[in-house]
N, C-alpha and C positions, 0 to 999 in steps of 0.2 A: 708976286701975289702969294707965296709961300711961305710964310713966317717960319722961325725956331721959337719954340718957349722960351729957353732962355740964352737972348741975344748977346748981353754982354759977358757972360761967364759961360757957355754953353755944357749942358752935362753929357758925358758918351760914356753910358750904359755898357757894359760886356758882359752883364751875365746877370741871374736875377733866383730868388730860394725863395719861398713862402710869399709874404707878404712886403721882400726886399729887393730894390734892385743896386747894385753894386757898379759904382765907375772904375775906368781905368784904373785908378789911385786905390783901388780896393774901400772906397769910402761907401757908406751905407745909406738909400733912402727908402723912407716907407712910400711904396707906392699907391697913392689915393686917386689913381687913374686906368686904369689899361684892364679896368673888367677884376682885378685880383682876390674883390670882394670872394667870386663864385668857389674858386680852390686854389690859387693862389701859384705862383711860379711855380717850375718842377714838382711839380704834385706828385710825387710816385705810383699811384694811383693811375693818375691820367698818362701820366708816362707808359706806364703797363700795356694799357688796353691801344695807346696808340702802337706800341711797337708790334704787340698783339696784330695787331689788324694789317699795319705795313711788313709784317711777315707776309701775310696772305695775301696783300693786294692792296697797290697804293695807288690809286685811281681817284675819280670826281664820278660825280652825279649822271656823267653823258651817259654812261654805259649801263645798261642793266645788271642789280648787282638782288638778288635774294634778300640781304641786310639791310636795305635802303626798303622795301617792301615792308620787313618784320617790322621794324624802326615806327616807320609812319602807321605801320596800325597797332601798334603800341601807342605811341604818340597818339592816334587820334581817338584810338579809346577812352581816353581821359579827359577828353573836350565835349562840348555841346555837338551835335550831328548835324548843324549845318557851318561843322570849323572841321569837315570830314577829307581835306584835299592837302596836302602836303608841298611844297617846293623846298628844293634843295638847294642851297646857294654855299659859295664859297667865300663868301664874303658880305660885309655890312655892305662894302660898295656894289655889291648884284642885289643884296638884298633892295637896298633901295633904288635902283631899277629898273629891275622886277617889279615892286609896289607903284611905279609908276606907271609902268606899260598896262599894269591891271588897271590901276586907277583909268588912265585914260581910255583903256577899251571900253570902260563899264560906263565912263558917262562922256564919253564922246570929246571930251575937252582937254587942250593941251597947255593950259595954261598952270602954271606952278607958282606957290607960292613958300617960302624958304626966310627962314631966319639968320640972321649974319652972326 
């Protein structure tokens, strides 16, 4: 039930710079997939603040952390004050369910509907 994109030539990806990602072969593709629009492979930037932080402390959301507090009322400051609640997920796949568990607390029903 797990497909590959590309079945009969398959590509394997080792590394990836801007808006590029690079095969074994050192060949070049623009990736128009995996989010790259937002800043792009190796962002040095984003690389910064990440090593920045995994200096101090490389954790998840379980723990209470000060930054996760500032974050979300930063965050929420810039929304409407009834989008005033924050959740922290590690992933699209918690993210979606998480949105499910709410959904189905809030109106009772277990029932899903999903696009192939």
């Amino acid at each position: 039930s797990c497909k590959v994109f590309f079945a009969k030539d398959p590509l394997k990806i080792v590394r990836a710079q801007g808006q590029y990602m690079f095969d074994e072969k050192g060949e070049k593709y623009l990736d128009c997939i995996n989010n790259v629009a937002h800043v792009g492979h190796s962002h040095p930037y984003v690389i910064k603040a990440a090593t920045k932080q995994m200096e101090l402390l490389n954790t998840n959301s379980r723990f209470l952390h000060d930054n996760l507090v500032q974050f979300a009322q930063r965050l929420t400051a810039t929304l409407p004050e009834k989008l005033s609640v924050c959740y922290f997920v590690n992933s699209g796949s918690e993210a979606n369910d998480l949105a499910l568990r709410l959904a189905r607390q809030y109106h009772g029903h277990q029932d899903v509907i999903t696009l192939e």
